[in-house]
KOLKOLRO-814765 format. One record per residue (C-alpha): residue number from 0; residue in one letter; chain; y, x, z. Coordinates in Angstrom, 1 decimal, decimal comma. Example, Ala and Ser with C-alpha at 12.3 -4.5 7.8 and 13.67 -1.06 7.14 Angstrom:
BEGIN
+-----+------+-----+--------+--------+--------+
! seq ! type ! mol !      v !      u !      w !
+-----+------+-----+--------+--------+--------+
!   0 !    a !   A !   -4,5 !   12,3 !    7,8 !
!   1 !    s !   A !   -1,1 !   13,7 !    7,1 !
+-----+------+-----+--------+--------+--------+
This chain:
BEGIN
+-----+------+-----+--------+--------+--------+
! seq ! type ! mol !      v !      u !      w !
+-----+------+-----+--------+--------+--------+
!   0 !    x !   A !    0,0 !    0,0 !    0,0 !
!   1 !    x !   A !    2,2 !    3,1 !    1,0 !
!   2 !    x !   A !    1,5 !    3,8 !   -2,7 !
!   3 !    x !   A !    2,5 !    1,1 !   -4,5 !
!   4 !    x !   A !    5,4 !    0,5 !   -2,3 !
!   5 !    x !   A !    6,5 !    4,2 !   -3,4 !
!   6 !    x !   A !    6,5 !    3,0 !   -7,0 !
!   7 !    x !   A !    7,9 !   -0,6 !   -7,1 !
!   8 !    x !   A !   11,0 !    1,1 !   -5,0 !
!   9 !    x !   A !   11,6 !    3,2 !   -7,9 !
!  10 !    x !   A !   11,2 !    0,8 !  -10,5 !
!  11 !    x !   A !   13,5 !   -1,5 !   -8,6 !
!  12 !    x !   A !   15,9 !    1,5 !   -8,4 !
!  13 !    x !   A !   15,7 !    1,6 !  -12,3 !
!  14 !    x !   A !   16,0 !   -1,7 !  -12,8 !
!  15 !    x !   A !   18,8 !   -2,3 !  -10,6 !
!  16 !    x !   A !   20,8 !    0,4 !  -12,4 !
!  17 !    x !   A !   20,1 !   -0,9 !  -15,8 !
!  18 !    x !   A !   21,1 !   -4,8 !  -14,9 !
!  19 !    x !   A !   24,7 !   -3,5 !  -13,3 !
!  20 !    x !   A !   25,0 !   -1,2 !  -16,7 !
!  21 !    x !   A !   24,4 !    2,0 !  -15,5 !
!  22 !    x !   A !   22,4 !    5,1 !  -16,5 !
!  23 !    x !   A !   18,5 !    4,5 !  -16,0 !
!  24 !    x !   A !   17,8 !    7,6 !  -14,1 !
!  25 !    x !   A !   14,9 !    9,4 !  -16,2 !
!  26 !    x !   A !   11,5 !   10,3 !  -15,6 !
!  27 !    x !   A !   10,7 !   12,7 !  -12,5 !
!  28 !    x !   A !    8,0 !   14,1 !  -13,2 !
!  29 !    x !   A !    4,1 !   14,2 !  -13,9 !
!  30 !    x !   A !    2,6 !   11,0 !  -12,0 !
!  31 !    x !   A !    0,0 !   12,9 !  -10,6 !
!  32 !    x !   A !    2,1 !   15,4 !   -8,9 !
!  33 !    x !   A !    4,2 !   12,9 !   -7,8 !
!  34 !    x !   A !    1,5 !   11,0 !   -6,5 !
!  35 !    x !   A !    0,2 !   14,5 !   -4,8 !
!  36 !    x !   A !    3,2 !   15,1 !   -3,2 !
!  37 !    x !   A !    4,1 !   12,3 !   -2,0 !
!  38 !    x !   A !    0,8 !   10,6 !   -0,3 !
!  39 !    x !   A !    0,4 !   12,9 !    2,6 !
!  40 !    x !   A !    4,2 !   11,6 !    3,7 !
!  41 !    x !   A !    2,1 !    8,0 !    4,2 !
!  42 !    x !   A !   -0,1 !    9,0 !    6,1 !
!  43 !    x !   A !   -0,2 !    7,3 !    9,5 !
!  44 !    x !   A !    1,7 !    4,5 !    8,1 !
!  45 !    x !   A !   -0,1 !    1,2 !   10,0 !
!  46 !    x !   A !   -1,8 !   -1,3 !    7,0 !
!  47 !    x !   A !    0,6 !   -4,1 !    7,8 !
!  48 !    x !   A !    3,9 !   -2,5 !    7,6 !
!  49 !    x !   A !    3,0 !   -0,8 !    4,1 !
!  50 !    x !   A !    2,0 !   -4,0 !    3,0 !
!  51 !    x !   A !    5,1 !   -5,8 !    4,2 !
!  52 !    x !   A !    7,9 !   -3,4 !    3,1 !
!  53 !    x !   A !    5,5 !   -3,8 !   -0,9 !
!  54 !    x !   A !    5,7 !   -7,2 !   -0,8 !
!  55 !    x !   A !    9,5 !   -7,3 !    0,0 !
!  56 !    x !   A !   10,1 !   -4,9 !   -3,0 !
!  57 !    x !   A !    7,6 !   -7,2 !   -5,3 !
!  58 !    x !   A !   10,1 !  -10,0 !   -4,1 !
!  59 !    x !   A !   13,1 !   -8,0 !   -5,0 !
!  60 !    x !   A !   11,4 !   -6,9 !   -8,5 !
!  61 !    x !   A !   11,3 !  -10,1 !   -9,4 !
!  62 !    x !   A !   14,5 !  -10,9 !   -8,2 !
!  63 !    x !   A !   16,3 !   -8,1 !  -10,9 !
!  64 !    x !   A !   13,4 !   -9,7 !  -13,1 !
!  65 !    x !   A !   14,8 !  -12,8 !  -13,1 !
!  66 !    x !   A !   18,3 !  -11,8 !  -14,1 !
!  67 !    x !   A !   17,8 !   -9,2 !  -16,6 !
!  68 !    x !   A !   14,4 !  -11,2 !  -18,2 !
!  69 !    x !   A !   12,8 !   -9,6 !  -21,4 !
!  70 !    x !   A !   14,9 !   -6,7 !  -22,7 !
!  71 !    x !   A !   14,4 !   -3,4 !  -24,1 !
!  72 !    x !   A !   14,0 !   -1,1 !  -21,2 !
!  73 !    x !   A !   12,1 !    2,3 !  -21,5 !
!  74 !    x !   A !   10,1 !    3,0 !  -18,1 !
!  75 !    x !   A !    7,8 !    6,1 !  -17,7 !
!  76 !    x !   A !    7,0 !    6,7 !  -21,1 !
!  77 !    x !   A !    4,9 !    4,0 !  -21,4 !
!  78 !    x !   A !    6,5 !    1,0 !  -21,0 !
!  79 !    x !   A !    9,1 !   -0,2 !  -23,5 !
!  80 !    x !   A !   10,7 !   -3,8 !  -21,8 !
!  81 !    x !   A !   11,2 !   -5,0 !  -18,6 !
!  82 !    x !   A !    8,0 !   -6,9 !  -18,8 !
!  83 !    x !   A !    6,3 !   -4,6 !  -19,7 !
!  84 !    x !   A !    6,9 !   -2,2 !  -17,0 !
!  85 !    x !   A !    7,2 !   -5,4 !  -14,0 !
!  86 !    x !   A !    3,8 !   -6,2 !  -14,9 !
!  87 !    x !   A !    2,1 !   -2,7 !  -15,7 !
!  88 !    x !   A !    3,9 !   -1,5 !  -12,3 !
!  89 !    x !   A !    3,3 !   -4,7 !  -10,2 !
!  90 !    x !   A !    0,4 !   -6,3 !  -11,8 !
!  91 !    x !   A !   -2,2 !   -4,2 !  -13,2 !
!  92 !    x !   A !   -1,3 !   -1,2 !  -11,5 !
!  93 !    x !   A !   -2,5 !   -2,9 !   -7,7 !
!  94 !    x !   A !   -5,5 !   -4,6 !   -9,6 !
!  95 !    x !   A !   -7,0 !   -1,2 !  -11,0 !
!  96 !    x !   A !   -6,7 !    0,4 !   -7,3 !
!  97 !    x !   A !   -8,0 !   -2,8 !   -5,3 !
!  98 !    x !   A !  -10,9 !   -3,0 !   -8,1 !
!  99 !    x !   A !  -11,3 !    1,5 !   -7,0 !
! 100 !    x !   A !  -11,3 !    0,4 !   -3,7 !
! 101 !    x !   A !  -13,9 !   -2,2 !   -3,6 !
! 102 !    x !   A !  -15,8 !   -0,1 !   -6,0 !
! 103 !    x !   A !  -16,1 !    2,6 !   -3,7 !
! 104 !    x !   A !  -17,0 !    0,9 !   -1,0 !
! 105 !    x !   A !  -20,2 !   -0,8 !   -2,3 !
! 106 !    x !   A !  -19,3 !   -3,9 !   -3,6 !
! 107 !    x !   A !  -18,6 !   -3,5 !   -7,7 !
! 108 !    x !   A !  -19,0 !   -7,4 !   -8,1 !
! 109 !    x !   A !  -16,1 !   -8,3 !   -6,0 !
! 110 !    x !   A !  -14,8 !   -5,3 !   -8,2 !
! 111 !    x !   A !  -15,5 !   -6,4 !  -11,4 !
! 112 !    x !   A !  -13,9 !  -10,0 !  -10,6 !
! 113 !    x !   A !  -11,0 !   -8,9 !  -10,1 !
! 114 !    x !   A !  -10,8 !   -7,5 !  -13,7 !
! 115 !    x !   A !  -11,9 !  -10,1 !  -15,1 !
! 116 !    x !   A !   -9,2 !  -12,4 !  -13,7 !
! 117 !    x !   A !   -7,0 !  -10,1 !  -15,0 !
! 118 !    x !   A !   -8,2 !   -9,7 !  -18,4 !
! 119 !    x !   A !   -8,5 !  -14,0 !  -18,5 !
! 120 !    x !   A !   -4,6 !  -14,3 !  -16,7 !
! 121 !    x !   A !   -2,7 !  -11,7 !  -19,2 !
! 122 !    x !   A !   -4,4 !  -13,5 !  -22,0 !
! 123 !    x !   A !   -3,3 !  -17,1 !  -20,7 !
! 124 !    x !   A !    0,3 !  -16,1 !  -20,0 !
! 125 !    x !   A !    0,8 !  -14,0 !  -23,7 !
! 126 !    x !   A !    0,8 !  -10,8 !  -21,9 !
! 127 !    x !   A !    2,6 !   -8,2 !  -24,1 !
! 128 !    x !   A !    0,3 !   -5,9 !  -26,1 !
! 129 !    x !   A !    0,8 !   -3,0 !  -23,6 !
! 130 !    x !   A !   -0,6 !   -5,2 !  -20,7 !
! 131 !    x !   A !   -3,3 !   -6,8 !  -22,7 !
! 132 !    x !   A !   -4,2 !   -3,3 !  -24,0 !
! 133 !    x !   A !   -5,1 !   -2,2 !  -20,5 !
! 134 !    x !   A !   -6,6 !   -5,6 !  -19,0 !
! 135 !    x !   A !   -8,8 !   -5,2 !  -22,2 !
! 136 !    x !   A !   -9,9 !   -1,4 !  -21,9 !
! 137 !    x !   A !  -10,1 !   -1,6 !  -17,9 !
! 138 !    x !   A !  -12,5 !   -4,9 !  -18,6 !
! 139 !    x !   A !  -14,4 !   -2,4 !  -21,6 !
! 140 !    x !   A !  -14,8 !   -0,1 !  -18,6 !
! 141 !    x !   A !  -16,5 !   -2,6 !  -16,2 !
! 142 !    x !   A !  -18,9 !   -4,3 !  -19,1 !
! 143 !    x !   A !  -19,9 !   -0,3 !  -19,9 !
! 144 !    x !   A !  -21,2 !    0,0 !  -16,5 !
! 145 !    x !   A !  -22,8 !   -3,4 !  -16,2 !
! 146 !    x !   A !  -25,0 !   -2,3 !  -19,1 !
! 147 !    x !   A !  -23,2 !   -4,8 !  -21,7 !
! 148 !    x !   A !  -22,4 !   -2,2 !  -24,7 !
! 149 !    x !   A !  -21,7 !   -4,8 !  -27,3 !
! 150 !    x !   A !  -19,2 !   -6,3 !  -25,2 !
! 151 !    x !   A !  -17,4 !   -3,5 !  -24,2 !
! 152 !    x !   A !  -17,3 !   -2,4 !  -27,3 !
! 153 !    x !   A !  -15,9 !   -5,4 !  -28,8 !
! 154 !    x !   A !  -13,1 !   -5,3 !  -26,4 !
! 155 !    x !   A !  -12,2 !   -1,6 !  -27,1 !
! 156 !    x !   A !  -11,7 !   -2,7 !  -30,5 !
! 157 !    x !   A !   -9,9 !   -5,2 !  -29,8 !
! 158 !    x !   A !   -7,4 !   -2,9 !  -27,2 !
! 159 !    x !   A !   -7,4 !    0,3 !  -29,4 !
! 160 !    x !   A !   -4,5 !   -1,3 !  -31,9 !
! 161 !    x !   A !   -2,8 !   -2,6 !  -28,7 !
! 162 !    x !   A !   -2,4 !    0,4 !  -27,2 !
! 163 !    x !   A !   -3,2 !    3,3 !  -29,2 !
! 164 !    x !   A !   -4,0 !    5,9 !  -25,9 !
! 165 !    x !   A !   -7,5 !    4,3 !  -25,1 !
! 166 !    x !   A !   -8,3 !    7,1 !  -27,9 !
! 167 !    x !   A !   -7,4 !    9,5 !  -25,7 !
! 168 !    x !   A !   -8,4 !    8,0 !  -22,5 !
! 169 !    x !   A !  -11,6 !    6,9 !  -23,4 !
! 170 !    x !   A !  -13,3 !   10,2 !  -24,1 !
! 171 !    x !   A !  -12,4 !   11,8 !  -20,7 !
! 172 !    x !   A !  -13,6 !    8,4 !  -18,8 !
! 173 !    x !   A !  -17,0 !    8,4 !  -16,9 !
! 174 !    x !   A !  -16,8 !    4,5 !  -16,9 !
! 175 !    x !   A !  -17,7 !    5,0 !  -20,8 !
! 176 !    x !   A !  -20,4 !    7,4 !  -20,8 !
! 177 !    x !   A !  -23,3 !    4,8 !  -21,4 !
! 178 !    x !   A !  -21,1 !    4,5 !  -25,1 !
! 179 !    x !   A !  -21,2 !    8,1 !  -26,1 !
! 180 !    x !   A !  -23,8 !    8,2 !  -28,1 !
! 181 !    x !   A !  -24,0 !    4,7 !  -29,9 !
! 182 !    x !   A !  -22,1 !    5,2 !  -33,5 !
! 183 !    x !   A !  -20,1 !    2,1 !  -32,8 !
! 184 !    x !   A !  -18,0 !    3,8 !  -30,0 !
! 185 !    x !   A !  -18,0 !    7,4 !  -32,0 !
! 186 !    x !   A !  -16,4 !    5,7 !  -35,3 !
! 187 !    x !   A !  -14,0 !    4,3 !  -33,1 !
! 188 !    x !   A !  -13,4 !    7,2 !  -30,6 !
! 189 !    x !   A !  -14,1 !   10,3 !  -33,0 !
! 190 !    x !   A !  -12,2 !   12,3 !  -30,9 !
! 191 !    x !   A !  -14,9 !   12,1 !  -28,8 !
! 192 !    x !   A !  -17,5 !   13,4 !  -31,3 !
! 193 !    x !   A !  -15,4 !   15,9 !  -32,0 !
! 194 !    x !   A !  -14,4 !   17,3 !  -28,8 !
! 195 !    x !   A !  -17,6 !   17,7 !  -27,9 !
! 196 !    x !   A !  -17,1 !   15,3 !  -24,8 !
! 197 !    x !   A !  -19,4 !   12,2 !  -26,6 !
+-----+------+-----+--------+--------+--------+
C-alpha cells in the first residue's frame, strides 16, 4: 500500500500541475530504482495507515480526473492521456500486485480472478488500447499457466497491436514459458526464437 501510495502522489503531483497550466515535471528516473530506493523508507509503516493515506490520494486522482477528463497527457513514457495513465496507475497497477500477492501465497485461483475481472471490466467500460493491452497480456499470462495455450495465445494476439511491448515483454516472462516452443507464440514473438530465450 506504501507502494502504490508512493506512486498515485506523484501522478497527482503531475496532474495537478498540468490542470493549473503548469510544466509537467518529467520522468525521474528508472521505475525500478525508484521502487528500490524508496521501499525500505516504508518499512514499518502499519497496514491501515498506508491504505488510508492510498485511498485519499485515489480520491484526489479522481478529483483532478474529473476536471481535466480525457486529454493528451504524456505520463512515464507509457501513457499518452489522462486516462490512460489514472487507470494504468490506479487500476491495473494495484490489480497485477494483489494478483503477486495472492499468487505467492498459495492461492492462484483467487489470483487469477482478479485478472479476469479485469480483463471483463476494461473491456465493458472501452478501456483505451493501452489498458486493454495489459488486461489482455496479464490474462495471456494466467491462461499460460493454467495450461490453456490456445487461449492465451489468442489473447496475445489480440494485445500485441494494442500495445506493441508485449514483444519485448513476453520473451523475458516466466508466466509464458509453457508457449516457447509452440510455432504459434514464436511467429508472433520471434524475438524470442531469436534471442535464444524461446
Amino acid at each position: 500500500m506504501f507502494h502504490l501510495a508512493m506512486w498515485r502522489e506523484r501522478l497527482l503531483h503531475g496532474m495537478t500541475e498540468f490542470a493549473e497550466g503548469r510544466q509537467v515535471p518529467p520522468a525521474e528516473g528508472d521505475t525500478d530504482e525508484i521502487n528500490d530506493a524508496e521501499l525500505p523508507t516504508g518499512i514499518g509503516t502499519p497496514l491501515a495507515d498506508a491504505a488510508a493515506r492510498s485511498d485519499n490520494l485515489l480520491g484526489e486522482l479522481i478529483g483532478v480526473y474529473r476536471k481535466l477528463g480525457d486529454r493528451p497527457f504524456v505520463w512515464r513514457g507509457a501513457a499518452r492521456t489522462t486516462t490512460e495513465a489514472v487507470l494504468r496507475n490506479s487500476y491495473t497497477h494495484p490489480r497485477v500486485h494483489m494478483a503477486e500477492y495472492l499468487k505467492e501465497n498459495g492461492d492462484s485461483t483467487a489470483a487469477a480472478r482478479l485478472i479476469e475481472e479485469a480483463e471483463a471490466q476494461m473491456r465493458e467500460a472501452g478501456a483505451p488500447p493501452l489498458i486493454l493491452g495489459t488486461v489482455l497480456y496479464n490474462l495471456a499470462c494466467v491462461r499460460a499457466t493454467q495450461g490453456r495455450p490456445d487461449d492465451a495465445l489468442t489473447l496475445l494476439e489480440e494485445a500485441i497491436p494494442l500495445r506493441a511491448d508485449v514483444k519485448t515483454m513476453a520473451p523475458r516472462d516466466a508466466d509464458l514459458d509453457s508457449l516457447r516452443s509452440d510455432p504459434r507464440f514464436m511467429a508472433l514473438i520471434p524475438s524470442a526464437a531469436t534471442t535464444g530465450e524461446g
